[in-house]
C-alpha positions as CSV (number, residue, x, y, z in Angstrom):
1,X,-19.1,132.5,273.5
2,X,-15.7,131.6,275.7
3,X,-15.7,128.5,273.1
4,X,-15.6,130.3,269.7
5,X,-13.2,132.4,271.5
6,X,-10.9,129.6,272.8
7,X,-11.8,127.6,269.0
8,X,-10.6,130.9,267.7
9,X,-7.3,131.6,269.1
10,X,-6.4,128.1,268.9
11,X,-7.1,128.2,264.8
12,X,-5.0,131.8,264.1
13,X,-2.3,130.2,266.9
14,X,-1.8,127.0,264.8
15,X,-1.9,128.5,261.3
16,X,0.2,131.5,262.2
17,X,3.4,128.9,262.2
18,X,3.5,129.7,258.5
19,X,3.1,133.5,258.2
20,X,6.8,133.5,259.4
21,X,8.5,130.5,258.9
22,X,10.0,129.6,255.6
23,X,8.5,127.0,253.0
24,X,11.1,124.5,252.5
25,X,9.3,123.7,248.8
26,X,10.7,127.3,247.9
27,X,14.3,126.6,248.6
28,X,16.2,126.1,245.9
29,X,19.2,123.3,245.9
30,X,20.8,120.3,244.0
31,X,19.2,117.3,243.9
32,X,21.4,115.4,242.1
33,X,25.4,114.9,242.8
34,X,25.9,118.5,240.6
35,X,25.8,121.8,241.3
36,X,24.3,124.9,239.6
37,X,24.8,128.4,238.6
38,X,23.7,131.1,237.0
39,X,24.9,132.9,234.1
40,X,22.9,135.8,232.4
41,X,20.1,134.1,230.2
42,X,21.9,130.3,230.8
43,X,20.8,128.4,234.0
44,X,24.1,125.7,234.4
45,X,22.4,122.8,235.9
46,X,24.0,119.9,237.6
47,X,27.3,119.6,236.2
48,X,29.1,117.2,237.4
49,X,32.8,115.2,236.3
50,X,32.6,112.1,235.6
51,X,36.0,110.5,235.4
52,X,38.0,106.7,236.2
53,X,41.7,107.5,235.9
54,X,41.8,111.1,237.5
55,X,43.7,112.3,234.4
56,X,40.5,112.2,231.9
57,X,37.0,113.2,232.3
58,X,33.7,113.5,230.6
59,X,31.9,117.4,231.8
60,X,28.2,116.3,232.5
61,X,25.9,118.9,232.7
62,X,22.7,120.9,231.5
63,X,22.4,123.8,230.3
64,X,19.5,126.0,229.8
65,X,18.9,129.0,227.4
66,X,16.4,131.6,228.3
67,X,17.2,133.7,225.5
68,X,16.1,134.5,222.3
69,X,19.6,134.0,221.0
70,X,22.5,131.2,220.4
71,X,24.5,131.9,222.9
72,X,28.7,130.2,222.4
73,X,30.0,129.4,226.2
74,X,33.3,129.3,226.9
75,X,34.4,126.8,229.7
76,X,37.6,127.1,230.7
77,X,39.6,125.0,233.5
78,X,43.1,124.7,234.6
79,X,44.9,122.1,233.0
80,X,48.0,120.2,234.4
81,X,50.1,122.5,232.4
82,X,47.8,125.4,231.1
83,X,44.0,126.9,230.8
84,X,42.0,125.0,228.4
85,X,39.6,127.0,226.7
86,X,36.3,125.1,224.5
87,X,33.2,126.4,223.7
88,X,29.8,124.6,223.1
89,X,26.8,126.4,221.2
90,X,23.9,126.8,223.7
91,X,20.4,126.9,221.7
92,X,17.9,129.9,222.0
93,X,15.1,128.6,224.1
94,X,16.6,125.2,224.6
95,X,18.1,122.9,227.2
96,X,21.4,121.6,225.9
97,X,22.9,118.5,227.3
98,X,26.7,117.8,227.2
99,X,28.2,114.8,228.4
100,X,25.3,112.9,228.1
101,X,24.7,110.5,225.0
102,X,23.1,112.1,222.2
103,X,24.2,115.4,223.6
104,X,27.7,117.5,222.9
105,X,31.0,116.3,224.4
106,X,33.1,117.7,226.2
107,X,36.2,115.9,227.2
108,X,38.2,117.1,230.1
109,X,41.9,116.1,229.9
110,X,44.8,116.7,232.5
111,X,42.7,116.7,234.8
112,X,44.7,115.5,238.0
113,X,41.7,115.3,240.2
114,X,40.3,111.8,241.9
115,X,37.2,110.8,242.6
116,X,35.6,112.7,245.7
117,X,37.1,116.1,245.2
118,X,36.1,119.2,243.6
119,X,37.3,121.0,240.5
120,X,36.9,124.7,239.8
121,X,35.7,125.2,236.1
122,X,35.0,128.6,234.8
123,X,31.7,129.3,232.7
124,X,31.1,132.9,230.3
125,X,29.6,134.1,227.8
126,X,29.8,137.5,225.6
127,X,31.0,140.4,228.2
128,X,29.3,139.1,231.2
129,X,31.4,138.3,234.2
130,X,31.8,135.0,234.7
131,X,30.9,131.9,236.8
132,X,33.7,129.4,238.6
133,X,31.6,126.2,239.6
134,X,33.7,124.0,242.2
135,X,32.4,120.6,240.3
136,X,32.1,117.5,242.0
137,X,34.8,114.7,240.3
138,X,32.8,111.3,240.5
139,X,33.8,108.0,239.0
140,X,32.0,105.1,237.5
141,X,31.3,102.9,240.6
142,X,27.3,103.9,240.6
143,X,25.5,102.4,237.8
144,X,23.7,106.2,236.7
145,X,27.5,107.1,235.8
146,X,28.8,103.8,234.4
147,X,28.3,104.8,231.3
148,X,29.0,108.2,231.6
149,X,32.9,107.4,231.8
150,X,35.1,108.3,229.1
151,X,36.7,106.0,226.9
152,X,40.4,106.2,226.3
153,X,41.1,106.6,223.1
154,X,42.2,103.7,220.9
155,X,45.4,103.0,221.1
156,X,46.7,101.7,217.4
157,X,48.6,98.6,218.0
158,X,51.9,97.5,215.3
159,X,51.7,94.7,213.8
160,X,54.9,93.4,212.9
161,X,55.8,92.5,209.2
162,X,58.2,89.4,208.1
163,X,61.7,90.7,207.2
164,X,62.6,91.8,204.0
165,X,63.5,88.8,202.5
166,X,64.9,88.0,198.9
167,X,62.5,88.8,195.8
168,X,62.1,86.2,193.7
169,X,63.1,87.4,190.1
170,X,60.8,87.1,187.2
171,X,61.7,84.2,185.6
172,X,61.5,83.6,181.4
173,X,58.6,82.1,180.3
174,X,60.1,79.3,177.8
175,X,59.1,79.9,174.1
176,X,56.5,77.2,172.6
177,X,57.7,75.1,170.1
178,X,55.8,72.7,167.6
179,X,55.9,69.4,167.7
180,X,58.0,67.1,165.1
């Protein structure tokens, strides 16, 4: 009897670490580079900058609608010499990617943030009080984001012309004449 007692306490002793301590599987974090928010019925999932001059940037990040409704989300960040306001459509019931290829664009310019630092940008929708995400600025030096980097735009090159030069003149076109 003193061993089903002693087999007893041992098994409630042993199993009773996880009445009280927390299950790490139910934490919730980033697993990429990104972070995350929440936002009414949108989840903002691991947005991230992606940028190689510090000036321009590519937003890359997911976002998922819980709703039964389009939902228009305004992202807004601090430009080098104002706020810059876009807005991307957000599906009902659908996970939108932007940045990605395939996905929406959205390019981030005057920026004036390098690689390694963080970047508030502001997220809303409708009348609900918004979300400010401090956004990781990555470049292209891991291959995953290589191709994630913006392009800068073309840049049209002149070509020059020769100078201006004297027209020739039409000339007369001699008359035909017969033969004798």
């Amino acid at each position: 009897m003193a061993t089903v007692v002693v087999a007893a306490g041992i098994l409630l002793g042993t199993s009773g670490c996880n009445l009280f301590a927390p299950q790490a599987t139910t934490i919730q974090y980033d697993a990429s580079d990104g972070v995350s928010g929440d936002l009414g019925d949108l989840a903002i999932r691991n947005a991230m900058l992606i940028t190689e001059d510090g000036e321009n940037a590519n937003l890359v990040v997911h976002v998922v609608n819980g709703g039964d409704e389009d939902i228009d989300l305004l992202v807004q960040y601090e430009g080098v010499d104002e706020k810059v306001d876009k807005t991307v459509t957000i599906d009902a019931n659908a996970t939108t990617e932007i940045g990605l290829p395939g996905g929406e664009l959205l390019a981030v310019q005057s920026l004036n943030a390098s690689a390694g630092s963080l970047f508030p940008v502001f997220f809303q929708y409708g009348d609900l009080t918004g979300i400010e995400l401090l956004v990781p600025v990555l470049d292209g030096t891991l291959a995953e984001y290589s191709t994630l980097v913006p392009t800068p735009a073309p840049v049209p090159t002149v070509v020059p012309t020769e100078p201006a030069g004297e027209t020739p003149l039409p000339t007369a076109t001699p008359e035909a004449t017969t033969a004798p």
